[in-house]
C-alpha positions as CSV (number, residue, x, y, z in Angstrom):
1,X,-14.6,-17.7,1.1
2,X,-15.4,-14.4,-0.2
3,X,-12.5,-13.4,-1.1
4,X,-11.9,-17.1,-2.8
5,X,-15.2,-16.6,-4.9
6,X,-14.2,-12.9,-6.0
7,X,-10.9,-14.5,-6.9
8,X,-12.3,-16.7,-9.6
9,X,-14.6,-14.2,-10.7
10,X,-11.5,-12.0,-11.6
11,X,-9.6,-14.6,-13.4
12,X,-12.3,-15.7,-15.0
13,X,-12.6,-12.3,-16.7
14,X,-8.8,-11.9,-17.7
15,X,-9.3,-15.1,-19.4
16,X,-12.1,-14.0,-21.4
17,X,-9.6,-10.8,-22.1
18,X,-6.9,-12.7,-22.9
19,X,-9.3,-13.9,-26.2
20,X,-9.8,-11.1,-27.1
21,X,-5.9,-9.9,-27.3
22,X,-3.1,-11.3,-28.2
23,X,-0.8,-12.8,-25.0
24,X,2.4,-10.4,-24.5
25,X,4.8,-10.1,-21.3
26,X,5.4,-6.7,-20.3
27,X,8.7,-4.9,-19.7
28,X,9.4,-3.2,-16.7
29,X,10.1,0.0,-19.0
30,X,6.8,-0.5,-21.1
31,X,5.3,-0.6,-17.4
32,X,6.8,2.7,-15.8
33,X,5.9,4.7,-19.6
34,X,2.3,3.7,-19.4
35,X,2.1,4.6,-15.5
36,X,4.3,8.1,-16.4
37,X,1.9,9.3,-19.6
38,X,-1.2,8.3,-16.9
39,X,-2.4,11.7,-16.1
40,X,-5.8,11.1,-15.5
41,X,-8.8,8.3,-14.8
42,X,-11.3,7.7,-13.2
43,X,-14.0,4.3,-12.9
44,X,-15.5,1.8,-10.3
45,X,-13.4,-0.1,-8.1
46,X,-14.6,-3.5,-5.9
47,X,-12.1,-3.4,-2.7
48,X,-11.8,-6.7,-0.8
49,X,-11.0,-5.7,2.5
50,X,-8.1,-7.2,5.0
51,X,-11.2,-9.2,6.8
52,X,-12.6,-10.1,3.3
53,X,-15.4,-8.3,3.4
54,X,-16.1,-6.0,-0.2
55,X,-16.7,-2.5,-1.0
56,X,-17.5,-1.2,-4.1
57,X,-17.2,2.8,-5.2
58,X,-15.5,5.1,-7.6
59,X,-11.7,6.0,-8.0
60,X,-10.2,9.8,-9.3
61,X,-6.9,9.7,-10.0
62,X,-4.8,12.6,-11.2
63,X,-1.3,12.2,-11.2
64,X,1.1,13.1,-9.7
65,X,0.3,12.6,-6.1
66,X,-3.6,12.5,-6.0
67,X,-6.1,10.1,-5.7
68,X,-9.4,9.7,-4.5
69,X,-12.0,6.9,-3.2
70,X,-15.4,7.3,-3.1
71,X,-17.1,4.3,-1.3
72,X,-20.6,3.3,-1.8
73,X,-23.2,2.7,1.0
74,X,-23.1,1.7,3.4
75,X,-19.6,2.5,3.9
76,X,-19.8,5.7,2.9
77,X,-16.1,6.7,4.0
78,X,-13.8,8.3,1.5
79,X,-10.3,8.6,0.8
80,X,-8.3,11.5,-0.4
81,X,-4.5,11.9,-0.9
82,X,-3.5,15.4,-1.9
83,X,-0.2,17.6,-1.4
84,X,1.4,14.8,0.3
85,X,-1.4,13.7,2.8
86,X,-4.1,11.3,2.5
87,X,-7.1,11.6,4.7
88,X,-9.6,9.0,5.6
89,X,-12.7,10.4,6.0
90,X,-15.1,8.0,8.1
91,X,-18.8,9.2,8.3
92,X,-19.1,7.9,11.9
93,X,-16.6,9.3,13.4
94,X,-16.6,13.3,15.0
95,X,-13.3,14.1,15.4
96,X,-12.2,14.8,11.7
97,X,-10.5,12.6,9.3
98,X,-7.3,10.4,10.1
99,X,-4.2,12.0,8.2
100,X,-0.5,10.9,7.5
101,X,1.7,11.1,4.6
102,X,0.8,9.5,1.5
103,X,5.0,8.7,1.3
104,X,4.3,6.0,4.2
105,X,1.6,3.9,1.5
106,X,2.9,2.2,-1.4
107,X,0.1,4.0,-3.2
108,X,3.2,6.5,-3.7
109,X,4.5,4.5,-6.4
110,X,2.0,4.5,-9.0
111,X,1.4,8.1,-7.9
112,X,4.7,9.1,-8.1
113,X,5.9,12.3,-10.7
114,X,8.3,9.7,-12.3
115,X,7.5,6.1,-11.7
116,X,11.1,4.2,-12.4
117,X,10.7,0.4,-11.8
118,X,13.8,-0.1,-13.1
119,X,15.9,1.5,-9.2
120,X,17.7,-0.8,-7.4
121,X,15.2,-2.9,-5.0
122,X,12.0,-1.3,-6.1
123,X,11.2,-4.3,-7.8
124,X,10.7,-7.2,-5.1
125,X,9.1,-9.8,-7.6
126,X,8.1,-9.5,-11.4
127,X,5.9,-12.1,-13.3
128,X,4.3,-13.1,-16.7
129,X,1.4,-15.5,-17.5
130,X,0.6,-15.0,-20.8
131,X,-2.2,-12.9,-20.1
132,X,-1.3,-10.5,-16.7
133,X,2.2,-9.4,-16.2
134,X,2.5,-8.7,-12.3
135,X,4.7,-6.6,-10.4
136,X,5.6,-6.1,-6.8
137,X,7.4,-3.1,-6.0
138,X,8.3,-0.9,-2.8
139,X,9.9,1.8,-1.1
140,X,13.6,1.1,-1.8
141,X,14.1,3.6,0.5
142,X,11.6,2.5,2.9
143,X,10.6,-1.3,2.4
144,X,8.8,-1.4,6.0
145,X,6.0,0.8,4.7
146,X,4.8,-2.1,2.9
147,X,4.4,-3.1,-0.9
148,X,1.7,-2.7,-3.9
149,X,1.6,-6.0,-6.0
150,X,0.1,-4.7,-9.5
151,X,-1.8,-6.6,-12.4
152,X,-1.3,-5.5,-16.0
153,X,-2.6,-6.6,-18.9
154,X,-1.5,-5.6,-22.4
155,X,-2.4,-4.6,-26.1
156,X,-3.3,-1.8,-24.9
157,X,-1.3,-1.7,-21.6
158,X,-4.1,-1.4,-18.5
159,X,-3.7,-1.4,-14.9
160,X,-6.6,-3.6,-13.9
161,X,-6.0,-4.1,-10.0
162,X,-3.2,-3.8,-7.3
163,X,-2.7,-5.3,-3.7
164,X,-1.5,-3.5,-1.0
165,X,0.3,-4.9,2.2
166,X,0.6,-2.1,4.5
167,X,3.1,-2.3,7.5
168,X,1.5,-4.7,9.6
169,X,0.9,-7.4,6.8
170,X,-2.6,-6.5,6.0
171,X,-3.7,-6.9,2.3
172,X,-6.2,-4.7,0.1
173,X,-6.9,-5.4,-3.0
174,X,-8.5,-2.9,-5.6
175,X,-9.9,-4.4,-9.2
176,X,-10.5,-1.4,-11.1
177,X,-13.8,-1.7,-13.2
178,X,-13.5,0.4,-16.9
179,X,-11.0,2.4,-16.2
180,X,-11.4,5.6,-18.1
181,X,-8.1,7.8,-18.6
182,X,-7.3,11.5,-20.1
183,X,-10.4,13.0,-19.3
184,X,-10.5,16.7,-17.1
185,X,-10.5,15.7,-13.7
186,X,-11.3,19.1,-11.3
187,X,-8.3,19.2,-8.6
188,X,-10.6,20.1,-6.0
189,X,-11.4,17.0,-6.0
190,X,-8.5,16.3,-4.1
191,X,-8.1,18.7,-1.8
192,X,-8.1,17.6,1.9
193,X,-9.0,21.3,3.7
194,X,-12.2,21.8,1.1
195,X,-13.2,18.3,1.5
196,X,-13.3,19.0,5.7
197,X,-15.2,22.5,4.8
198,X,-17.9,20.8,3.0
199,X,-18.4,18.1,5.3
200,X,-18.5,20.5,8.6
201,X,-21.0,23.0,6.7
C-alpha cells in the first residue's frame, strides 16, 4: 500500500511537470549524452525498499564510478561505491561494512566512463509517454546481475528516478528530489578505506 500511495504521489508530480514543459520522447543517444556530460550532483533521494518500506537521505554522485548514499534516521546506514567497490555501511553491525564490486549492480551503467545505450542487448525495453521516456537496460555482458529501469524527463533532459532488480528479483526504487549537477563534489567523499577510518576513530 505504501508503495501504491508513493506511486501516485510521483505521477502526480510528473504531470504537473509535464505543464510546465512541452511533451518530447527521448532518443536513446540524447539519453547516453546527458548521462556522459553528468559529472557531478548531488540532492535528496526517497528509496522504497524491496519490503515497501521508505527511506529518505542525500545522494553524491561523481562520475565515473562513484556514488554515495547518505540515509536519514533512523536508518542511518550509508552507501559508498568507489574504485570499483561499493560498501554498505550498516551502523548496527561490528564487523565492518559489506563489500563487492560495483560491476555486479546495474548502478554500473549510469556510472559507467562511457554510458552507450545504443550496444547490442543493453537495452531490454525502451518507452515514451509523452511526459517520461523510460529505459531498462543491463549488463549485456552479464544480464543475471540484474537491471536498472530509468525515468527521464525532458526540456531540459533529467534523471528523476531509477529501479533496480538485483539478482534475486528484488526491486529498489530511488526518486531523486532537485537534483543539483556541476557543482565541486570532494572525492573523499567516496572513498571506502577513509570512510572505515573515520567510523572506527
Amino acid at each position: 500500500m505504501t508503495h501504491r500511495i508513493f506511486s501516485l504521489i510521483l505521477a502526480a508530480g510528473l504531470a504537473l511537470y509535464a505543464g510546465a514543459a512541452s511533451a518530447q520522447s527521448l532518443t536513446l543517444n540524447q539519453i547516453s549524452g546527458y548521462l556522459n556530460q553528468l559529472q557531478t550532483a548531488q540532492g535528496g533521494f526517497t528509496q522504497i525498499n524491496p519490503d515497501g518500506t521508505l527511506s529518505t537521505g542525500q545522494v553524491y554522485i561523481k562520475r565515473p564510478g562513484r556514488i554515495r548514499f547518505e540515509y536519514n534516521a533512523p536508518n542511518a546506514s550509508m552507501v559508498l561505491a568507489g574504485a570499483g567497490t561499493v560498501a554498505v555501511f550498516d551502523p548496527r553491525s561490528n564487523t565492518g561494512p559489506e563489500q563487492y564490486p560495483l560491476s555486479r549492480t546495474p548502478l554500473s551503467i549510469i556510472l559507467a566512463e562511457n554510458v552507450d545505450l545504443g550496444r547490442d542487448r543493453m537495452v531490454t525495453d525502451f518507452t515514451s509517454d509523452g511526459i517520461t521516456t523510460t529505459v531498462t537496460a543491463q549488463d549485456p555482458e552479464n544480464p543475471q546481475y540484474g537491471s536498472i529501469q530509468m525515468v527521464f524527463t525532458a526540456n531540459p533532459i533529467e534523471l528523476r528516478q531509477w529501479i533496480v532488480t538485483d539478482d534475486l528479483g528484488s526491486e529498489t526504487t530511488v526518486i531523486l528530489n532537485d537534483l543539483e549537477t556541476g557543482g565541486a563534489i570532494n572525492s573523499v567523499l567516496f572513498n571506502i578505506a577513509e570512510e572505515i577510518r573515520k567510523q572506527n576513530q
